[in-house]
C-alpha positions as CSV (number, residue, x, y, z in Angstrom):
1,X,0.0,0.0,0.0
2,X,2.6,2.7,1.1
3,X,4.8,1.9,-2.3
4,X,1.5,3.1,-4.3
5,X,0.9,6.3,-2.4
6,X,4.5,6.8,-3.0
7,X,3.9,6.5,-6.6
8,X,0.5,8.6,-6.9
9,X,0.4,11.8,-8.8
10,X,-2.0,14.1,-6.5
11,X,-4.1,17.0,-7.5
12,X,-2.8,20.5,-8.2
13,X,-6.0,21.9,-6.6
14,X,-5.1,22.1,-2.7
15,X,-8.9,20.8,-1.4
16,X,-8.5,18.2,-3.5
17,X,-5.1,16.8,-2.5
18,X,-6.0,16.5,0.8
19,X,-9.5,14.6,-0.5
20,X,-7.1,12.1,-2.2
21,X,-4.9,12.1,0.5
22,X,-7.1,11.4,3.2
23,X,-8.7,8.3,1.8
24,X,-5.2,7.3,1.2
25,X,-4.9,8.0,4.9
26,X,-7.8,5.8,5.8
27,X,-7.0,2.8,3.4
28,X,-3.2,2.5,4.7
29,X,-4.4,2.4,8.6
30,X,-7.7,0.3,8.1
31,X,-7.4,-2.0,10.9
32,X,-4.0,-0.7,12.4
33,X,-4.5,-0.1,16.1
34,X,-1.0,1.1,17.1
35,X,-1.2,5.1,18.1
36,X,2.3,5.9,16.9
37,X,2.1,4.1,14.1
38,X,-1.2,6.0,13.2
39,X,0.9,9.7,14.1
40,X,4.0,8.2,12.1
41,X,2.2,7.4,9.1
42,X,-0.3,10.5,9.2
43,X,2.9,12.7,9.6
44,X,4.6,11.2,6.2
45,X,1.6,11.1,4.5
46,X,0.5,14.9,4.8
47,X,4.8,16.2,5.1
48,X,5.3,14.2,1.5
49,X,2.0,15.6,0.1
50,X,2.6,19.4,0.7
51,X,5.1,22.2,-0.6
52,X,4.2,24.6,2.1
53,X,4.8,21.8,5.2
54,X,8.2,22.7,6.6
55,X,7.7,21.0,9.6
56,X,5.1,18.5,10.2
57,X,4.1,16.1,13.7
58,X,2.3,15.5,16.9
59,X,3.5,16.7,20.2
60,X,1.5,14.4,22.7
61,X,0.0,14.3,26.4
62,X,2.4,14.0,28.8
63,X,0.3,11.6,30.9
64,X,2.8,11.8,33.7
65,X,2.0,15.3,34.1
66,X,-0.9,16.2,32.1
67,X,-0.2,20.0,31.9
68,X,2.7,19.3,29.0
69,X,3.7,18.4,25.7
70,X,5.9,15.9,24.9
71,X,7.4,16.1,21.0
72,X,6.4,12.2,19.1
73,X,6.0,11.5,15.8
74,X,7.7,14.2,12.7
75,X,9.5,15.3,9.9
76,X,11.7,18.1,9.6
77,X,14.4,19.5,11.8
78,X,14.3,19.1,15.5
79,X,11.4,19.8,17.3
80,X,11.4,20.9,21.1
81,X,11.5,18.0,23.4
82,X,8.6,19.6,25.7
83,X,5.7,22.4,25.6
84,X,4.1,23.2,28.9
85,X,0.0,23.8,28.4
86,X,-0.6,27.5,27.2
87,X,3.0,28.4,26.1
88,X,3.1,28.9,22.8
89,X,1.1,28.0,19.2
90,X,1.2,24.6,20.3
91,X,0.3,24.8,24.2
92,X,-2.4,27.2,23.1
93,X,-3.9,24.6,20.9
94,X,-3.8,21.9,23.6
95,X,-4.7,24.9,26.5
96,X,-8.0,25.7,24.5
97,X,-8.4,22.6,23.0
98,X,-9.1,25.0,19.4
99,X,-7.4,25.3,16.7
100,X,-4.7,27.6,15.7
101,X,-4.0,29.3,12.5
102,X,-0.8,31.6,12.5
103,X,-0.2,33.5,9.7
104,X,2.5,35.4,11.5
105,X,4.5,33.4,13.9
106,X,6.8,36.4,14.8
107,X,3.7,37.9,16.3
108,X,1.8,35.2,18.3
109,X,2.4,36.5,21.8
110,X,5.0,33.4,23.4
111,X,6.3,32.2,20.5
112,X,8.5,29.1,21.0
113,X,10.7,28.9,17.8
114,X,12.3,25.5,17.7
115,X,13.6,26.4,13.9
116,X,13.9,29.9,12.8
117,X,13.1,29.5,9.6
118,X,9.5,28.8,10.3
119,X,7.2,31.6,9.7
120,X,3.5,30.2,10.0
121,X,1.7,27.5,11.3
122,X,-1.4,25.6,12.3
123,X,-2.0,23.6,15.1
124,X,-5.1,20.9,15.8
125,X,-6.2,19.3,18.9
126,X,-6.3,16.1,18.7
127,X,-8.9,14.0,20.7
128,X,-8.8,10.2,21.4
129,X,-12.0,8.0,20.9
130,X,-13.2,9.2,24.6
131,X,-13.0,12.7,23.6
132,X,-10.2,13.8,25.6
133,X,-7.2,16.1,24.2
134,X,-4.3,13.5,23.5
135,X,-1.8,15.2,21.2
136,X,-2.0,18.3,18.7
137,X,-1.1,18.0,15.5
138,X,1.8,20.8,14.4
139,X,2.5,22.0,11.2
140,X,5.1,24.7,10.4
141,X,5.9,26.9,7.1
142,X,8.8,28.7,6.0
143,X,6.0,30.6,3.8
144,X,4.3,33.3,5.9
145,X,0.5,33.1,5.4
146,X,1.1,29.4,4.4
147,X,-2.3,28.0,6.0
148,X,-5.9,28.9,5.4
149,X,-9.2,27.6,5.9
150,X,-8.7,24.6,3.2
151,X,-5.4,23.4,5.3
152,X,-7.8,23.7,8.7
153,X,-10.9,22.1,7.1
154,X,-8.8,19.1,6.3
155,X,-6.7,18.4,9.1
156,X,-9.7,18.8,11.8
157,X,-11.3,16.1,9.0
158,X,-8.2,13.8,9.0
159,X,-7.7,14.2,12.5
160,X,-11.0,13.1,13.5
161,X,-11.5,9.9,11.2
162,X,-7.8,8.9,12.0
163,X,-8.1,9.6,16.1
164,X,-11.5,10.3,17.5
165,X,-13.4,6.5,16.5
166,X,-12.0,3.2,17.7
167,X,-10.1,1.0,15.3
């Protein structure tokens, strides 16, 4: 399965990439239970689909201490190891349980900038089958204004079928 998604030729159109490449999502983890192997794969799949993805992963619940962020699953250069609840795009995503969309990362009060080069970024909650917060899902640019309503549309949608619903 993974040698023919490596071989597809997606859509220009950017709504419907991400249509293609969420089904291709869904079809490579039917029936794969394994929660990092579900982040690892959704984390290559989206990072080798899109230009604008500079930096693409999960940074997960801390279940030891609840409050924090602890970087899993990417691509790109290296991430921070922790993000406390509330600090930064990504502890504001996990803090409010919303998502983020950041055209300007330079501006968004608390900033954490793991790689300088990045200059926007979105960031989804992630929720687990009982509907509580257990990772967000960060992407970075080295675009400014590299994220819009398509990019949150789809992620919240791949998010959801990939997370939220038992295997």
């Amino acid at each position: 399965m993974a040698e023919a998604f490596n071989d597809l030729t997606l859509p220009d159109e950017k709504a419907r990439r991400y249509e293609v490449v969420a089904k291709e999502i869904a079809a490579v983890l039917a029936g794969e239970p394994n929660v990092v192997a579900r982040m690892a794969t959704v984390t290559s799949m989206l990072a080798n689909s899109f230009d604008h993805y500079f930096w693409t992963g999960f940074y997960v619940v801390d279940p030891l201490r609840g409050d924090e962020l602890v970087v899993g699953p990417y691509q790109g250069t290296l991430g921070c190891m922790r993000i406390a609840f509330g600090r930064g795009v990504c502890g504001t995503a996990a803090a409010t349980r919303t998502i983020q969309l950041v055209e300007d990362v330079h501006a968004f009060p608390g900033h954490i900038a793991c790689d300088g080069r990045s200059a926007s970024e979105i960031v989804a909650p992630v929720f687990g089958p009982d509907g509580a917060l257990m990772a967000v899902f960060d992407v970075d640019s080295d675009r400014p204004a590299a994220f819009d309503a398509v990019d949150r549309d789809w992620l919240e949608r791949i998010l959801a079928a990939t997370f939220s619903h038992p295997v």
